[in-house]
C-alpha positions in Angstrom: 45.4 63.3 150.8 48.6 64.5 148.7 47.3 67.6 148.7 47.8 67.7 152.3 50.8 66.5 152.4 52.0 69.6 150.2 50.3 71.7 152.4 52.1 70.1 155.5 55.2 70.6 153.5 54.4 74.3 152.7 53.2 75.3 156.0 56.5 73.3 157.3 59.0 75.6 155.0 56.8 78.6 155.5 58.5 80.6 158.6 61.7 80.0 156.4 60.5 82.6 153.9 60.9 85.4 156.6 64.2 84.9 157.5 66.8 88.3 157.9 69.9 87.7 155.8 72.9 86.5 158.5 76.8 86.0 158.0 77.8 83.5 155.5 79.8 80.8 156.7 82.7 78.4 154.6 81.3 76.8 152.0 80.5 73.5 153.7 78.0 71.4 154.7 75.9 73.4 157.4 75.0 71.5 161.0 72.4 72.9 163.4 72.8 72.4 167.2 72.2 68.8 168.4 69.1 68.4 169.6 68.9 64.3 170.7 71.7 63.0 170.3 72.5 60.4 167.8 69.7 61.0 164.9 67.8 58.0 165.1 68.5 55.6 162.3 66.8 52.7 160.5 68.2 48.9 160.6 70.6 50.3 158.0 72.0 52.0 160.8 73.9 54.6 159.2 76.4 55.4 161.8 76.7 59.0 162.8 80.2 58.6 164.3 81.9 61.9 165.4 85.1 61.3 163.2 82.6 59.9 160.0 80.6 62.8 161.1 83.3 65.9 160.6 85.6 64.1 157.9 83.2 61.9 155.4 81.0 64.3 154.0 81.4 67.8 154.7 83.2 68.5 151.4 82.3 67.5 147.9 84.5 64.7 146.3 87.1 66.0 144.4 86.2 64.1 141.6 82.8 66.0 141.2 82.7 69.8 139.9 81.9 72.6 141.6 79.9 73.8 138.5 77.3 70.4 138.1 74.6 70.1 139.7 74.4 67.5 143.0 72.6 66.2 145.5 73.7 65.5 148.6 73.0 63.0 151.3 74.9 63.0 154.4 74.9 60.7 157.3 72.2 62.2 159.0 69.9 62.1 156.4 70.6 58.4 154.9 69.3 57.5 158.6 66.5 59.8 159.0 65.0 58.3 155.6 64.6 54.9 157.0 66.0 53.3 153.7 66.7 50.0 153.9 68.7 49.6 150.3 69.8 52.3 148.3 66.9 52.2 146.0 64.7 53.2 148.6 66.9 56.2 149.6 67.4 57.5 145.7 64.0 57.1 145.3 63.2 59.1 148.6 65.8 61.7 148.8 67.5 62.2 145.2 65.5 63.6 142.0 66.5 60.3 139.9 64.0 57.9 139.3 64.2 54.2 140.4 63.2 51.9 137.8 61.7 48.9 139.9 60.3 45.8 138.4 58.1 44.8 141.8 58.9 45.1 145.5 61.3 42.2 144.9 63.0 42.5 141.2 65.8 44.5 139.8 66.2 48.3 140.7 67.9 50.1 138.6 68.2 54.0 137.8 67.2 56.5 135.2 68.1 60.4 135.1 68.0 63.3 132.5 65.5 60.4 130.4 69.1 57.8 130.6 68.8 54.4 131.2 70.7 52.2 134.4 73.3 51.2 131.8 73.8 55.1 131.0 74.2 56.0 135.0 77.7 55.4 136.6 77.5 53.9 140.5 80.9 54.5 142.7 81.6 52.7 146.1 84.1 55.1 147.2 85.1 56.1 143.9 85.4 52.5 142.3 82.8 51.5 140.0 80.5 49.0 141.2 78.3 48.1 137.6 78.9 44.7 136.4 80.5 44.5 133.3 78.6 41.6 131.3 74.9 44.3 132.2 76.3 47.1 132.5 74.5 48.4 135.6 74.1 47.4 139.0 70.6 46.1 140.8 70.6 49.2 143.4 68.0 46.9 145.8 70.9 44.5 146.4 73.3 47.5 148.2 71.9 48.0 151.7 72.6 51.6 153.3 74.1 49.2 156.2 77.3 49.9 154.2 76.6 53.9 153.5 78.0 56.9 155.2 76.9 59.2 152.7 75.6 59.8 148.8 76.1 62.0 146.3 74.0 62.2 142.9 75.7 63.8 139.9 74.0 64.8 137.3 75.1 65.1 134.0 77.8 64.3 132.1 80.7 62.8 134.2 82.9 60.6 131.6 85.7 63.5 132.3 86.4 61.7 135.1 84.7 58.7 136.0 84.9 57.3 132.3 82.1 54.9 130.0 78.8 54.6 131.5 78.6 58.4 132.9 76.1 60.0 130.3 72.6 60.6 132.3 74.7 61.3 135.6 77.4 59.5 138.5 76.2 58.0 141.9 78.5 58.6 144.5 78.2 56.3 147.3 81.1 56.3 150.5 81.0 53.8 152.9 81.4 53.8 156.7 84.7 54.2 158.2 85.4 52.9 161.4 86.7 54.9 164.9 88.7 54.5 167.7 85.7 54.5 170.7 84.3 50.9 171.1 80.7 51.0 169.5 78.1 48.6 168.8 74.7 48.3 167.6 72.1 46.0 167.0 68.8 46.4 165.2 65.6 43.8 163.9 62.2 43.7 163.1 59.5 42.9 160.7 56.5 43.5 159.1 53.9 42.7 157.0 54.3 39.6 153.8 56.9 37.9 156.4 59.2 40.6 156.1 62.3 39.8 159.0 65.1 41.6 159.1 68.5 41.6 161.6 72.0 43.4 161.8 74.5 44.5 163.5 77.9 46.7 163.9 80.2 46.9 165.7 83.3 49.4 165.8 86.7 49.9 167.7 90.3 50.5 167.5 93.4 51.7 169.6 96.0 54.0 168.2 96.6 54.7 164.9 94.2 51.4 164.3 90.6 51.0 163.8 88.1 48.3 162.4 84.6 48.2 161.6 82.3 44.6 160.7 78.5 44.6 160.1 76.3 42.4 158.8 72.8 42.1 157.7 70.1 39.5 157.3 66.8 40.1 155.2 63.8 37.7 153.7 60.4 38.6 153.0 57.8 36.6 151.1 56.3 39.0 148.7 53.1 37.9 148.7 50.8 40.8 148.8 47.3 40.6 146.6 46.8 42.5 143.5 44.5 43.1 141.3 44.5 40.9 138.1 42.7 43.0 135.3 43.2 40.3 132.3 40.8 37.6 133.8 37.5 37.6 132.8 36.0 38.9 135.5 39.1 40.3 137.4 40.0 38.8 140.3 42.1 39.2 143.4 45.6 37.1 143.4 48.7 36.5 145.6 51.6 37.6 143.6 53.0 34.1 144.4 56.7 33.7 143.9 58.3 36.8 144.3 60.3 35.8 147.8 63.3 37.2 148.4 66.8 36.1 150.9 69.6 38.5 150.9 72.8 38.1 153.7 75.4 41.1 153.5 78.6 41.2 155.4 81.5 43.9 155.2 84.8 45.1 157.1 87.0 47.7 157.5 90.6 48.3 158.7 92.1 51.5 158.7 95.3 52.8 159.8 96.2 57.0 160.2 99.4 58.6 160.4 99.6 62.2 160.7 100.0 63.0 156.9 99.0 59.5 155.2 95.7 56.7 155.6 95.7 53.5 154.2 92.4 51.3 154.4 91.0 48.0 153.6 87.6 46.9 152.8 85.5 43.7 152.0 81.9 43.5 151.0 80.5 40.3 150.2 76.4 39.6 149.2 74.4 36.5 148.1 71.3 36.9 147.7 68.0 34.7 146.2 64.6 35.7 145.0 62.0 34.2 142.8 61.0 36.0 139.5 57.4 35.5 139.1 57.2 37.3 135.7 54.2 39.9 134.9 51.1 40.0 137.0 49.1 38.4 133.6 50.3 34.8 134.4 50.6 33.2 137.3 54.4 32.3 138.1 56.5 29.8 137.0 58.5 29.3 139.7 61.8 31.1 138.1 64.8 31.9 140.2 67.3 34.3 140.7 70.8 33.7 142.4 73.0 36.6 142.9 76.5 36.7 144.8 78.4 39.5 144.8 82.3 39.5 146.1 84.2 42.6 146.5 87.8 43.7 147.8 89.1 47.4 147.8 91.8 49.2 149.1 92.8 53.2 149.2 95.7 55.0 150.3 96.7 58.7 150.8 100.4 59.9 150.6 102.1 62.8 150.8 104.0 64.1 147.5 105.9 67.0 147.7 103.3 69.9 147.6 100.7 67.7 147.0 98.4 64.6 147.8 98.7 61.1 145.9 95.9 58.8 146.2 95.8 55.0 145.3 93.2 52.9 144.9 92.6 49.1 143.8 89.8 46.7 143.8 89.0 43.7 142.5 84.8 42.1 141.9 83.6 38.9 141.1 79.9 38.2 140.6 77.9 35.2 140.1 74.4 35.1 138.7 72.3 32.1 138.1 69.4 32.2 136.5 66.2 28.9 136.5 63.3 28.8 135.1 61.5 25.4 134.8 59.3 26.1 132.0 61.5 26.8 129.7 64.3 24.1 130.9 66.7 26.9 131.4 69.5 26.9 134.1 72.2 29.3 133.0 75.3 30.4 135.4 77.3 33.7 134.3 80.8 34.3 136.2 82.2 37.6 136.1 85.6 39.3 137.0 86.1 43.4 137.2 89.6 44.4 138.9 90.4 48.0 138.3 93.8 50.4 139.8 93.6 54.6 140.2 96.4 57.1 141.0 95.5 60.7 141.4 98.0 63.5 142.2 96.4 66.4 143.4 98.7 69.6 143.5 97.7 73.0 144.7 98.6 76.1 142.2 99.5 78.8 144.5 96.3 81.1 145.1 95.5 80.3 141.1 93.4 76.8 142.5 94.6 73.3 141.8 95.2 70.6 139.2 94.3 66.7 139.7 95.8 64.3 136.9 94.9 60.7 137.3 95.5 57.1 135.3 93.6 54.1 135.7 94.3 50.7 134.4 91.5 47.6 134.2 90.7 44.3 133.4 87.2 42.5 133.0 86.5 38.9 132.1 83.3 37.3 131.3 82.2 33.5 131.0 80.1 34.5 127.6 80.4 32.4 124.9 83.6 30.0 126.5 85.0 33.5 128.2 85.5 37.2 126.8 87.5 39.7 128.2 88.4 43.6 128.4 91.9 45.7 129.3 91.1 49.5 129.2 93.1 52.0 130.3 92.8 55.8 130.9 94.4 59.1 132.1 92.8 62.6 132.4 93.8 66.5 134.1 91.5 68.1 135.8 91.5 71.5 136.9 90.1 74.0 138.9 91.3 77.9 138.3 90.3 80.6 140.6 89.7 84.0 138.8 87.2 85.3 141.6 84.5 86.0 141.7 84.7 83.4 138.6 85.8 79.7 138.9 87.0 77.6 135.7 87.0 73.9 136.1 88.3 72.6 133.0 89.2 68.6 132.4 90.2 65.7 129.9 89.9 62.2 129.8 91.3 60.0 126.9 90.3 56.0 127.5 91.5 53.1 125.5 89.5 50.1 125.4 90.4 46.8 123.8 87.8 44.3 123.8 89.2 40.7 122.2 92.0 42.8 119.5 89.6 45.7 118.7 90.9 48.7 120.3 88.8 51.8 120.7 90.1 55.4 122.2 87.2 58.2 123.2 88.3 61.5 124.4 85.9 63.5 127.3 86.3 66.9 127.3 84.5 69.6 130.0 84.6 73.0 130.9 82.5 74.1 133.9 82.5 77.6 135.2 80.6 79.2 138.6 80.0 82.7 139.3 79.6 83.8 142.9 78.5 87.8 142.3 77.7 88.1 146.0 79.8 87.8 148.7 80.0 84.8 150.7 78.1 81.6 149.1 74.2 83.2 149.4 74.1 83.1 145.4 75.9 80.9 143.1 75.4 81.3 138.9 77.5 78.0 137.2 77.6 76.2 133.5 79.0 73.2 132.4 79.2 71.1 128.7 80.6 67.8 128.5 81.2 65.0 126.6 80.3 61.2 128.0 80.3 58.0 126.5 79.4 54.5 127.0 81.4 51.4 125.8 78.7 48.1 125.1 78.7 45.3 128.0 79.7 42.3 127.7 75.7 41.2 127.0 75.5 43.6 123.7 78.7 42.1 121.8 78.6 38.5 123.1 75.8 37.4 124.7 74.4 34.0 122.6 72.1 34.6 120.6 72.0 37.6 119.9 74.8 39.4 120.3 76.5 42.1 118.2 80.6 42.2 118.4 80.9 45.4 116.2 78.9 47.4 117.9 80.1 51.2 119.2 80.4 53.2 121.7 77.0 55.5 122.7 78.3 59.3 122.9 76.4 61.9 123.8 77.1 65.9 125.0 75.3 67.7 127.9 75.3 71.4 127.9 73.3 72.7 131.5 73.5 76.3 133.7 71.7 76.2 137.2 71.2 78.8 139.8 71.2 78.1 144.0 70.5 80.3 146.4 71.4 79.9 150.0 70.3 81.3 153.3 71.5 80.5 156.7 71.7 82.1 160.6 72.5 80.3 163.6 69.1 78.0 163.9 68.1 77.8 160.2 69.3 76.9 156.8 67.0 76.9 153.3 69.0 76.0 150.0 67.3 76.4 146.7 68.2 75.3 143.2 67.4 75.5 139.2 69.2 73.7 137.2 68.2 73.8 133.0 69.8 71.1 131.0 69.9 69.2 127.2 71.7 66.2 126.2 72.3 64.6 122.1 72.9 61.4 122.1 73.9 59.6 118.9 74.5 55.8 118.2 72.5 54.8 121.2 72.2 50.9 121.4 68.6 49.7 121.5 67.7 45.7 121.2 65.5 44.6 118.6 64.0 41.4 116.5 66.6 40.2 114.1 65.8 36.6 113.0 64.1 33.3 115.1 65.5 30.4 116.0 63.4 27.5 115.8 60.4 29.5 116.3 61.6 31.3 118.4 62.2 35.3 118.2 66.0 36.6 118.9 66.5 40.2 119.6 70.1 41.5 118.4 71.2 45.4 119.1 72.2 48.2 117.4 73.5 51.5 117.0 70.1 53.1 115.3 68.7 55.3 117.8 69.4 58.9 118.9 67.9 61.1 121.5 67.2 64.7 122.6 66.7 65.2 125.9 66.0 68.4 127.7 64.4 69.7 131.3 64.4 71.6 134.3 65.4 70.2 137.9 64.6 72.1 140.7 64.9 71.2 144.9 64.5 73.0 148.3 65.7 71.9 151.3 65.6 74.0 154.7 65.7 73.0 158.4 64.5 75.4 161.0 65.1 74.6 165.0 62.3 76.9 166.8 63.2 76.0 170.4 66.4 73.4 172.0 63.9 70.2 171.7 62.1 71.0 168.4 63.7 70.8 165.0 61.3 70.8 161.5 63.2 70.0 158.5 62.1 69.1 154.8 62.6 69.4 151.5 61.7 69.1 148.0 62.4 67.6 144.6 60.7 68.2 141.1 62.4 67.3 137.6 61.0 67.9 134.4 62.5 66.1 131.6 61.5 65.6 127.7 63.4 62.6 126.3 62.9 62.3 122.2 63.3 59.6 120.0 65.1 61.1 116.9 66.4 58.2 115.2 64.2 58.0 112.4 61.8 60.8 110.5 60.0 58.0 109.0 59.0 56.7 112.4 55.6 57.0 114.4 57.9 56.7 117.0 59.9 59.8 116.2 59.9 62.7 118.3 58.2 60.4 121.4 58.9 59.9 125.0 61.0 57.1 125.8 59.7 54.4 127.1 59.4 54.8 130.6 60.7 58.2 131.6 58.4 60.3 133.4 58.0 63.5 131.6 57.4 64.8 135.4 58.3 64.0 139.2 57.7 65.4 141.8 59.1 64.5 145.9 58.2 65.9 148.9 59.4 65.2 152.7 58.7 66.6 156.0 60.2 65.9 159.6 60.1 66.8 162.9 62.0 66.2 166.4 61.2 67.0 169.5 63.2 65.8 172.4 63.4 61.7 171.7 60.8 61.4 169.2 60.6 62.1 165.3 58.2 61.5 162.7 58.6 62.0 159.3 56.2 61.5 155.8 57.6 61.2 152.3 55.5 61.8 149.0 55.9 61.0 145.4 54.1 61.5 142.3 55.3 60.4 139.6 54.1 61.2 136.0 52.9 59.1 133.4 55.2 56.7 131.6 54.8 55.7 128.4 55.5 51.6 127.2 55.4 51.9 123.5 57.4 53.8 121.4 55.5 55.9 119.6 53.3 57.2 123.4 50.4 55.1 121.7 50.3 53.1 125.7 50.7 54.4 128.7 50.6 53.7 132.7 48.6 56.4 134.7 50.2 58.6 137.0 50.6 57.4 140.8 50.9 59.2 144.1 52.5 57.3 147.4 53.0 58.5 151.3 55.0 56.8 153.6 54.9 58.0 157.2 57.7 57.2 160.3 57.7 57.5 163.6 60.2 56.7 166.2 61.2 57.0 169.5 64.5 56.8 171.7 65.4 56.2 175.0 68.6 57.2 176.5 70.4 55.5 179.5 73.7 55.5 181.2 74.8 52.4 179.3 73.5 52.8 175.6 70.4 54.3 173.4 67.2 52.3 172.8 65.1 52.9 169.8 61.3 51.8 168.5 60.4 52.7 165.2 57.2 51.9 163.5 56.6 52.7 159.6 53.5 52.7 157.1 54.5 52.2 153.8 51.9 53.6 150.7 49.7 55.1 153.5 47.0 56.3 150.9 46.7 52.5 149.5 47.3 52.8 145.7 47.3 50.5 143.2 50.3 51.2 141.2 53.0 49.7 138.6 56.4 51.3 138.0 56.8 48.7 135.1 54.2 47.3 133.3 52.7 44.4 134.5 54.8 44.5 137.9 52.7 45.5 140.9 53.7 47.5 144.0 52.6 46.5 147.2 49.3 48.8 149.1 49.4 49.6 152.5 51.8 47.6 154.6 53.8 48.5 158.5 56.6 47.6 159.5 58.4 47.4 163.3 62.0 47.8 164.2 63.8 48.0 167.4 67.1 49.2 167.9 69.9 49.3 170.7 73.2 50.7 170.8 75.5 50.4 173.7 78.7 53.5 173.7 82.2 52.9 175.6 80.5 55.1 178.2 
């Protein structure tokens, strides 16, 4: 069956292949003609608004260079995925790999053989990670909030500071517009699955709001396969339920030269942690509730652009487990402020220079805290056909009186030897780092207060090709890349406690890492009601162990990186109707350090169909989708199954000013 789905892919790209070479356009995103109006969109209802449309996502953030390598996701395809959260959609659409512990547990995210804690996640351009783990549970962010994504690979400290080493998730939210708007959307599916939201949008003037919210719960309870009793046997994974209520709002206000807007995002949500599929559950609990407040400004400064930006986070996780007696509550408080000038250099390019200042407080061991602050230069130098993009960062971070300072250099060039954009050559080293959490240095017992930084360099060149005429686009890239990593931090057994083991980390580990990323993506529209569209991801990556010669462990795959995936999707339109399939296989993972235990390889299909009908009044939508159509058995994580075969229903309705 996955061979077919290749084949559908292939056969789907093929006419592509014969394209004659046509003008090149700006280097922007490219749109075909519209063939149905609005793309149809999940519940997440990504909103295709004309002004998100045109202003959110045609050009790269400024923050990102030219020379790495990035994947983009733009508002039409965050709503033709069908993603519900934004572990879904990475794990559709983006070459990282989503580290999932069940359909119901943490979601976190691994590239270039880095760890969650080693990936930086912005919500327009703020970070998002809590400070006490260092990492944020991407299953909790719905695409409710999303306009549009953008994956970084690489090194990205230059900029975007600690935490940036295996690559930078961009995320920008919706922005609201002036034409009254609102939509609605629920449905439901198999293991009690319900979900509702809405949207709604508006303004007058310079003015404009936005408020949605969503509603989710599903039981979890699919059957699995229980290998360690004697015979096996077929359970309910019992347990694993999961509540989640988002809400978030937007005011905005436009001058001709200037924006100012405000935002809130606040999420609680509650799901049961049943533990590995070996034992039955024990009826532990998870609370999460999430409380954000942002704000960003553009000004005029002279010749160039300042931007400001502020936001402050609190999160509160609880955490009960009756066997054990335990019933621990962690508070935590992030607030962080930006200011970037941007100034143009004549015909020579342009020059950013930024500071940020931040605070974060933790209720470990009767309350620990953090001040950092940071300023870097950033530049980008126009020699054509050659481009430099060279940058800085210096941070200071002082955790309870022990200061540490970490430069971030990077030098990025691209090489456009044809004219137009058809063929792009580019190179990039940097420098990233990552400072411990809160968890590392305090967390009782176990914690380690002198422990430092993780710093690491990335040296990667890429090619991309790119083809377009008036009906048709098809984008290609390669992108080769190593990263050294020295003084990584890895938890191990220290000393017990009353019987019981505590694990402590460390600075003892480094690691070589090394691959090859390579994606397609092309969209052909053969008549005015028919558009096929598809694409492809495959990364390659070799992540060593070289802490220790002495080691069976040296020179092995970390634990858990896929040596190889490989994702595949397909879609077609034709007049109100689409349908769409997404494949992934992913290689094997290894669980112990030295490759001695592994999980097999696994191979899933999802398949979506909807349809949309249009009236004088508003748009009406029915979409039906088959998760894991090929019904494998399958663990991302040891020990923490994946549901088979399920469906699930939505209906949607949106209802324009006219």
């Amino acid at each position: 069956m996955v061979a077919r789905v290749v084949l559908l892919a292939s056969v789907l790209l093929l006419p592509l292949s014969a394209w004659g070479q046509g003008s090149a356009p700006a280097d922007t995103t490219w749109r075909p003609p519209v063939v149905s109006g609005t793309p149809d969109s999940s519940i997440a209802m990504s909103v295709t608004l004309p002004e998100v449309t045109v202003e959110g996502i045609l050009d790269r953030a400024s923050s990102i260079p030219a020379a790495a390598h990035v994947t983009t996701l733009d508002a039409d395809a965050v709503a033709e995925s069908g993603a519900q959260s934004v572990a879904d959609l990475l794990s559709m659409r983006s070459g990282a790999f989503v580290k999932q512990y069940g359909s119901t547990g943490l979601a976190s995210l691994s590239m270039r053989g880095m760890g969650g804690t080693q990936t930086q996640v912005l919500l327009d351009g703020l970070r998002v990670a809590n400070p006490q783990t260092g990492q944020v549970d991407l299953s909790l962010l719905p695409t409710l909030l999303i306009e549009s994504v953008e994956v970084q690979h690489g090194a990205g400290s230059a900029r975007h500071g600690s935490g940036s080493l295996g690559g930078t998730v961009h995320l920008r939210t919706l922005r609201p517009q002036t034409d009254p708007l609102l939509r609605v959307a629920g449905g439901g599916g198999a293991y009690d699955e319900r979900h509702v939201s809405a949207l709604a949008t508006g303004g007058r003037g310079s003015w404009s709001g936005l408020v949605a919210g969503r509603y989710y719960r599903t039981d979890g309870d699919f059957q699995y396969q229980n290998s360690f009793l004697v015979p096996s046997q077929t359970l309910r994974r019992d347990g694993a339920g999961a509540r989640t209520l988002s809400l978030f709002g937007r005011g905005m206000w436009r001058g001709e030269d200037r924006q100012w807007r405000l935002s809130g995002w606040w999420t609680k949500a509650r799901r049961g942690l049943p533990g590995p599929a070996s034992a039955r559950s024990g009826g532990a609990r998870q609370w999460d509730e999430l409380g954000r407040i942002w704000t960003e400004g553009t000004l005029p400064l002279g010749r160039g652009t300042l931007d400001l930006s502020a936001r402050g986070q609190r999160s509160r996780l609880r955490y009960h487990n009756p066997p054990t007696q335990t019933d621990r509550t962690t508070v935590t408080t992030a607030t962080e402020a930006n200011a970037e000038l941007r100034y143009p250099l004549s015909s020579l390019g342009s020059i950013t220079a930024g500071t940020t200042v931040g605070y974060d407080q933790a209720s470990l061991n009767e309350g620990v805290d953090r001040l950092s602050g940071a300023t870097f230069v950033d530049a980008t130098l126009s020699f054509a056909p050659f481009e430099l993009q060279p940058a800085v960062r210096l941070d200071a971070i002082g955790a309870n009186g022990e200061p540490t300072v970490v430069p971030s250099p990077r030098l990025g060039v691209r090489w456009r030897p044809l004219d137009g954009d058809r063929l792009t050559l580019r190179g990039l080293v940097g420098r990233a780092f990552r400072y411990p959490t809160f968890n590392e240095r305090y967390y009782e017992p176990g914690g380690t207060p002198g422990l430092q930084p993780e710093d690491g360099w990335t040296t990667e060149g890429g090619v991309s090709f790119r083809l377009t005429r008036a009906d048709a686009l098809l984008t290609a890239e390669a992108t080769a890349f190593a990263t050294r990593l020295t003084d990584k931090i890895v938890w191990r057994p220290s000393y017990e406690i009353n019987g019981v083991q505590v694990w402590s980390p460390s600075n003892v580990s480094r690691v070589y890492s090394r691959g090859l990323e390579l994606s397609v993506r092309a969209r052909r529209q053969f008549r005015p009601n028919l558009t096929v569209s598809g694409g492809s991801h495959f990364t390659h990556t070799r992540a060593e162990n070289r802490a220790n010669p002495n080691s069976p462990a040296y020179g092995a795959q970390l634990p858990y990186v896929p040596q190889q995936t490989w994702k595949l999707w397909s879609r077609m339109e034709w007049r109100g109707l689409s349908v769409s399939a997404t494949g992934r296989l992913v290689g094997t993972r290894f669980y112990s350090s030295d490759e001695s235990k592994s999980l097999a390889p696994y191979q899933t299909v999802d398949v979506r169909a909807a349809y949309e009908w249009s009236f004088n009044t508003g748009r009406l939508a029915l979409e039906a989708q088959v998760k894991n159509v090929l019904d494998r058995r399958y663990e991302i994580i040891r020990l923490y199954p994946m549901p088979p075969r399920h469906a699930t229903l939505r209906l949607r309705f949106s209802l324009p000013s006219s």
